[in-house]
Chimera marker file (.cmm) of the C-alpha trace (Angstrom):
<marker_set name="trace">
<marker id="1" x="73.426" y="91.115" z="122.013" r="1" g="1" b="0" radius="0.5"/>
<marker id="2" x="75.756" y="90.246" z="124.606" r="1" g="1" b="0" radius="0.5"/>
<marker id="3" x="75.601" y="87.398" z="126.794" r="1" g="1" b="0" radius="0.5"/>
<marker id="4" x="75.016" y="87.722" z="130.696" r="1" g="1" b="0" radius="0.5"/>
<marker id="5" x="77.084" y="85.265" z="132.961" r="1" g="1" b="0" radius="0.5"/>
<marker id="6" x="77.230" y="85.996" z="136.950" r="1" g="1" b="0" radius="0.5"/>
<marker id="7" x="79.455" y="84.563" z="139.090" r="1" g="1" b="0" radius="0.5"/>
<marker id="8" x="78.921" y="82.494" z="142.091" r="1" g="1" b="0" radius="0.5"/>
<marker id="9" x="79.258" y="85.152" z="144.529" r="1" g="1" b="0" radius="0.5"/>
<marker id="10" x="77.008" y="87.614" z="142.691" r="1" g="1" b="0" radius="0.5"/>
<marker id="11" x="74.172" y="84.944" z="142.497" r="1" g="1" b="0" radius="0.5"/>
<marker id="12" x="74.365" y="83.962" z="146.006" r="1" g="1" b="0" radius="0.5"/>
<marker id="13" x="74.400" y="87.795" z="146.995" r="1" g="1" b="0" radius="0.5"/>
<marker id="14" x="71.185" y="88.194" z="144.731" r="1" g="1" b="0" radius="0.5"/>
<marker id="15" x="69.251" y="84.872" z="145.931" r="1" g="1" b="0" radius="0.5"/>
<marker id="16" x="70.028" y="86.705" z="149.849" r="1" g="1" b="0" radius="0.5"/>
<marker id="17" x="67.928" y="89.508" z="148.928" r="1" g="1" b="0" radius="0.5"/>
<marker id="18" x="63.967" y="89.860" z="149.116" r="1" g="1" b="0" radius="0.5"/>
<marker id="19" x="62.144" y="88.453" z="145.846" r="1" g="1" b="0" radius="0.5"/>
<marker id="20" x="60.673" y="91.507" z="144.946" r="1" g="1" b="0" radius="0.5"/>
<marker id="21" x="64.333" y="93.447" z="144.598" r="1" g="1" b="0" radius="0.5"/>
<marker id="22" x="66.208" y="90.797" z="143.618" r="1" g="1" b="0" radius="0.5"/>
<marker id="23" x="63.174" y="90.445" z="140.997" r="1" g="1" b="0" radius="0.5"/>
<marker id="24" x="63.778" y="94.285" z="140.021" r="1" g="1" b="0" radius="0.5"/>
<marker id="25" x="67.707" y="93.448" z="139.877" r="1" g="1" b="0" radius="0.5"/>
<marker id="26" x="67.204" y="90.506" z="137.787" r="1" g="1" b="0" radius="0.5"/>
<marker id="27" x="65.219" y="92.878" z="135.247" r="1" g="1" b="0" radius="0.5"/>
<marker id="28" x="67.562" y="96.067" z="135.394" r="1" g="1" b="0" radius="0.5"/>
<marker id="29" x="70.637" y="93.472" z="134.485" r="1" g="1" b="0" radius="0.5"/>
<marker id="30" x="68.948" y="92.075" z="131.864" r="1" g="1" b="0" radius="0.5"/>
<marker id="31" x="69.100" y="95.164" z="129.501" r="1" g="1" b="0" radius="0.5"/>
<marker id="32" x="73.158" y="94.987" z="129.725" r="1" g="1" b="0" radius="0.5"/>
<marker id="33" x="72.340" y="92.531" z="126.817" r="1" g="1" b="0" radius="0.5"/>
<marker id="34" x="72.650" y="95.868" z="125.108" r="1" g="1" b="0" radius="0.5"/>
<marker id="35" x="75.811" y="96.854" z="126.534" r="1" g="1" b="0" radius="0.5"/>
<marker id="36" x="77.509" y="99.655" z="125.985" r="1" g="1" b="0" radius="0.5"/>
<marker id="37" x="74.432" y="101.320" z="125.335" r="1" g="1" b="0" radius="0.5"/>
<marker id="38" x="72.601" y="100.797" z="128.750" r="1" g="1" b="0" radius="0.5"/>
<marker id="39" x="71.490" y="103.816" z="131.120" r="1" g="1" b="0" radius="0.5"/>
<marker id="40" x="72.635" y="104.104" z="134.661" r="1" g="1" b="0" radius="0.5"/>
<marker id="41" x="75.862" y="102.223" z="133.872" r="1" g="1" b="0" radius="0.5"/>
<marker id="42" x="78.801" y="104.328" z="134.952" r="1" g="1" b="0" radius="0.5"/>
<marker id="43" x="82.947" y="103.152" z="134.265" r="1" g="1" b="0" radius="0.5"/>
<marker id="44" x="84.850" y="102.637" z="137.252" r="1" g="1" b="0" radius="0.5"/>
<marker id="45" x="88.410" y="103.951" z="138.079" r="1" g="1" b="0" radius="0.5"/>
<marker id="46" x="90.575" y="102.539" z="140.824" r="1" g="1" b="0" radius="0.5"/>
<marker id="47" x="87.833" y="99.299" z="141.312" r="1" g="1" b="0" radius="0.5"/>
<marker id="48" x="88.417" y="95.386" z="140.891" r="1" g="1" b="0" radius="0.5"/>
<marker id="49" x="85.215" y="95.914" z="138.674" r="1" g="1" b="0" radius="0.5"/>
<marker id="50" x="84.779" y="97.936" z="135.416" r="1" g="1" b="0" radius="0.5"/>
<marker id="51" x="81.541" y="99.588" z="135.943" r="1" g="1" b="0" radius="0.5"/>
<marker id="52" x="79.021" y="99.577" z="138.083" r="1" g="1" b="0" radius="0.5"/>
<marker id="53" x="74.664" y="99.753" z="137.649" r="1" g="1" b="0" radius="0.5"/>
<marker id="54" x="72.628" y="101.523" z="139.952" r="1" g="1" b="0" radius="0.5"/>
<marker id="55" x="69.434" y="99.840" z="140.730" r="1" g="1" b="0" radius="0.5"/>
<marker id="56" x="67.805" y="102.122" z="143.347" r="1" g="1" b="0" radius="0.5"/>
<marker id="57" x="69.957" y="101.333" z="146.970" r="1" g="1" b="0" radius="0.5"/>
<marker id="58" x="71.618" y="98.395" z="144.870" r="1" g="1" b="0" radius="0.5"/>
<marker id="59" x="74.462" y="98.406" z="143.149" r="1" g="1" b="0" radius="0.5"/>
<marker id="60" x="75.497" y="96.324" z="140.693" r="1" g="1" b="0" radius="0.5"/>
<marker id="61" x="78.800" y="95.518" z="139.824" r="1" g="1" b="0" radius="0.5"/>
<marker id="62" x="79.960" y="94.305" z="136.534" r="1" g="1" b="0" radius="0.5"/>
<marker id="63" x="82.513" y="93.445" z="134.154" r="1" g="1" b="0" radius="0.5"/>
<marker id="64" x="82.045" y="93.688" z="129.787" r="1" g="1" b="0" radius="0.5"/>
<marker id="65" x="84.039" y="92.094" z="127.270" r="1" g="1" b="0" radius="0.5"/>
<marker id="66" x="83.554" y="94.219" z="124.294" r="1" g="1" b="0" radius="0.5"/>
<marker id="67" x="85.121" y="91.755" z="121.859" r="1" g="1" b="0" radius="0.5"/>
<marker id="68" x="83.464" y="88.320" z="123.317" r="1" g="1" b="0" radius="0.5"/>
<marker id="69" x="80.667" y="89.994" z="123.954" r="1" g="1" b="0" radius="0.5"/>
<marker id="70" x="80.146" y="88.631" z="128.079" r="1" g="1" b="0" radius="0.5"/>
<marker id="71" x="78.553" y="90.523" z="130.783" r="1" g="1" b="0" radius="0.5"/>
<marker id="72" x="80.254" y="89.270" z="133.722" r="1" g="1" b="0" radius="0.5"/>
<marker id="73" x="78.288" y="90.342" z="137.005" r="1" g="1" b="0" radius="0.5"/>
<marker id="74" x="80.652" y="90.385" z="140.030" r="1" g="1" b="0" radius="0.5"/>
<marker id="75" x="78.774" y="91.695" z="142.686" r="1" g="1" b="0" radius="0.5"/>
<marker id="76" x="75.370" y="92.887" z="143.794" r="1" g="1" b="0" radius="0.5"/>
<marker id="77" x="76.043" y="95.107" z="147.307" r="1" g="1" b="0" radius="0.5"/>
<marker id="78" x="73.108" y="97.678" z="148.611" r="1" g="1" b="0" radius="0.5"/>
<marker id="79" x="74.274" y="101.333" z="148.562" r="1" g="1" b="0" radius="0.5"/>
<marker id="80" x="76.257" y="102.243" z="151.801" r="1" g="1" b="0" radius="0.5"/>
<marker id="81" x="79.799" y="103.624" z="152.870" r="1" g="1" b="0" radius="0.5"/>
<marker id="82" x="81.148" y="100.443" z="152.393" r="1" g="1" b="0" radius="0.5"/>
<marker id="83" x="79.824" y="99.492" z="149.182" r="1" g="1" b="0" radius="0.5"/>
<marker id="84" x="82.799" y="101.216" z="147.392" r="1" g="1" b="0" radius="0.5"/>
<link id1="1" id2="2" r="1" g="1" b="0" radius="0.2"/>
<link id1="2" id2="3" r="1" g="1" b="0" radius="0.2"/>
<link id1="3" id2="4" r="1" g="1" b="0" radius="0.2"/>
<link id1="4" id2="5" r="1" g="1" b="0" radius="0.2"/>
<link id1="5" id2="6" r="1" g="1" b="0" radius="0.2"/>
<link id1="6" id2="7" r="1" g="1" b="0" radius="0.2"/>
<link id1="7" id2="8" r="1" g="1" b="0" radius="0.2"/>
<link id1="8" id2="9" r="1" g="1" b="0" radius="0.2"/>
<link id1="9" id2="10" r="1" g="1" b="0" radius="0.2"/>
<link id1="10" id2="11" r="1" g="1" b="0" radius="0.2"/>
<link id1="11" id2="12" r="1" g="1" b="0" radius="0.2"/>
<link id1="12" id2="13" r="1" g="1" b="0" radius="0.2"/>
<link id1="13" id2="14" r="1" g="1" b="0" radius="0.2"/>
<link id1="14" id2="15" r="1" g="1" b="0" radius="0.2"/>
<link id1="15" id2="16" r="1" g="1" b="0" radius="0.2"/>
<link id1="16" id2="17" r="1" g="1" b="0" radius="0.2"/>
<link id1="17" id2="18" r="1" g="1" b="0" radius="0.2"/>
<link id1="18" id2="19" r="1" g="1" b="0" radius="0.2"/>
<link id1="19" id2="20" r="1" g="1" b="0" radius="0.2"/>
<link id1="20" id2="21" r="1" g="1" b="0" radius="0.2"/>
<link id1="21" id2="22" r="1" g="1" b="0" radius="0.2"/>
<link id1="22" id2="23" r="1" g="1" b="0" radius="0.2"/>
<link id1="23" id2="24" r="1" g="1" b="0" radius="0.2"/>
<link id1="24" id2="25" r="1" g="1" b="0" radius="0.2"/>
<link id1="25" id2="26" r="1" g="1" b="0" radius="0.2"/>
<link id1="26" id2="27" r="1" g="1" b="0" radius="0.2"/>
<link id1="27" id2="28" r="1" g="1" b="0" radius="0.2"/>
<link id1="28" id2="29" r="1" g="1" b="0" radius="0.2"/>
<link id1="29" id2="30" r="1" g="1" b="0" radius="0.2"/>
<link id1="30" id2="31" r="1" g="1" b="0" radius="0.2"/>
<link id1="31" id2="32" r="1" g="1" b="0" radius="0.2"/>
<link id1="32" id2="33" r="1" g="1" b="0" radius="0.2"/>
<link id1="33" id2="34" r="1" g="1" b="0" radius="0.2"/>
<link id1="34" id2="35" r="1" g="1" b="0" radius="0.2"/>
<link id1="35" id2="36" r="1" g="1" b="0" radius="0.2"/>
<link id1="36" id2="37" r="1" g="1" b="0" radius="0.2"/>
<link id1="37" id2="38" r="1" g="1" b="0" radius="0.2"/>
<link id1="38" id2="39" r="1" g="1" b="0" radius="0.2"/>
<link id1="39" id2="40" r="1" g="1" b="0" radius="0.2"/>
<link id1="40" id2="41" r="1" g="1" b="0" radius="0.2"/>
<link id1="41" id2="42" r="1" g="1" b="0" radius="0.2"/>
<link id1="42" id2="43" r="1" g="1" b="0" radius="0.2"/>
<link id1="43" id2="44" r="1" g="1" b="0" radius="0.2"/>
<link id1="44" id2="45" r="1" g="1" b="0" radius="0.2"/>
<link id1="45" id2="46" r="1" g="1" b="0" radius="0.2"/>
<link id1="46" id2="47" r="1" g="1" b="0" radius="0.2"/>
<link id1="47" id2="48" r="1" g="1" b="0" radius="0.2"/>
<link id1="48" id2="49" r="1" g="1" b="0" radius="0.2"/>
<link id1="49" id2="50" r="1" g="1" b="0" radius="0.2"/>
<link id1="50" id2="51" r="1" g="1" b="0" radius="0.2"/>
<link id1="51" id2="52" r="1" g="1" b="0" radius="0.2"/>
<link id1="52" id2="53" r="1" g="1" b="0" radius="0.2"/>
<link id1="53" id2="54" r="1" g="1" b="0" radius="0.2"/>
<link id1="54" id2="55" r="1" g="1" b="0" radius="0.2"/>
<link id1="55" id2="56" r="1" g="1" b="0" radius="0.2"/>
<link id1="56" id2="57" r="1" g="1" b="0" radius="0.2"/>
<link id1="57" id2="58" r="1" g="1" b="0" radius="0.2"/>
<link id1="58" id2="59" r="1" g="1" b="0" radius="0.2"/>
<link id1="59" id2="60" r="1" g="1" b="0" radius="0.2"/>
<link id1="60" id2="61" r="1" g="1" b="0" radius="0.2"/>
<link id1="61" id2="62" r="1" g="1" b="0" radius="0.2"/>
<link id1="62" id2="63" r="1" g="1" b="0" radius="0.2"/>
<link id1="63" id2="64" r="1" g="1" b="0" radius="0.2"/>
<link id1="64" id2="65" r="1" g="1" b="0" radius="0.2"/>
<link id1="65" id2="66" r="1" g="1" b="0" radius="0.2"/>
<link id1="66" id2="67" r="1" g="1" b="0" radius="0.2"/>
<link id1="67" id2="68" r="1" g="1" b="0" radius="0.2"/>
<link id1="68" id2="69" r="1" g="1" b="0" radius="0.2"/>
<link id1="69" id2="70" r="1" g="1" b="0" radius="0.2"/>
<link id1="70" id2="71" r="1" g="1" b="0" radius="0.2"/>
<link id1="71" id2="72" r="1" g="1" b="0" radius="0.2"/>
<link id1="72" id2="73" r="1" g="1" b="0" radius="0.2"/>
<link id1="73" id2="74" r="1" g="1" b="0" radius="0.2"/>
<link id1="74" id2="75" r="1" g="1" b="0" radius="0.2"/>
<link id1="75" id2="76" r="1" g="1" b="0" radius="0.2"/>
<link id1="76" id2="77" r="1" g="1" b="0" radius="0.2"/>
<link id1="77" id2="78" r="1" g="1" b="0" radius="0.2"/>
<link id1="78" id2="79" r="1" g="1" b="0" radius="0.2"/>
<link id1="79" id2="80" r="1" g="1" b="0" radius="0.2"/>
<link id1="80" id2="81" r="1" g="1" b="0" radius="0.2"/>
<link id1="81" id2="82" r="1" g="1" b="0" radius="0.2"/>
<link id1="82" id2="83" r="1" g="1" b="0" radius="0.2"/>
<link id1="83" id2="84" r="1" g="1" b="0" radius="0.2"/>
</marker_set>
């Protein structure tokens, strides 16, 4: 199991949103406990972030430490043409 940290500006971004996404969010991240075998989790190329989650117009970006085991959410942006 790996451990789930996020950082100040992905908790802020999640505590703007309306309870019943950021609920939905909350529960979608919570099953990158399981990380690297989560679905919807795609690697990133060219990003500050390592992969990203789709949580339906949300995205969810995250870095993993394999060897310590963290989940480090970065940022939690809804899906437009300036999300990437």
């Amino acid at each position: 199991m790996n451990e789930i940290f996020y950082t100040r500006c992905a908790a802020k971004q999640l505590r703007k949103l309306p309870a019943a996404e950021s609920k939905t969010i909350r529960r979608e991240v919570g099953k990158l406990a399981n990380m690297p075998d989560c679905a919807g989790v795609k690697a990133l190329v060219n990003q500050p972030c390592q992969f990203r989650l789709c949580v339906g117009n949300y995205r969810v970006f995250f870095d993993f430490d394999g060897a310590a085991r963290i989940v480090s959410i970065e940022k939690v942006k809804k899906r437009d043409e300036r999300t990437y």
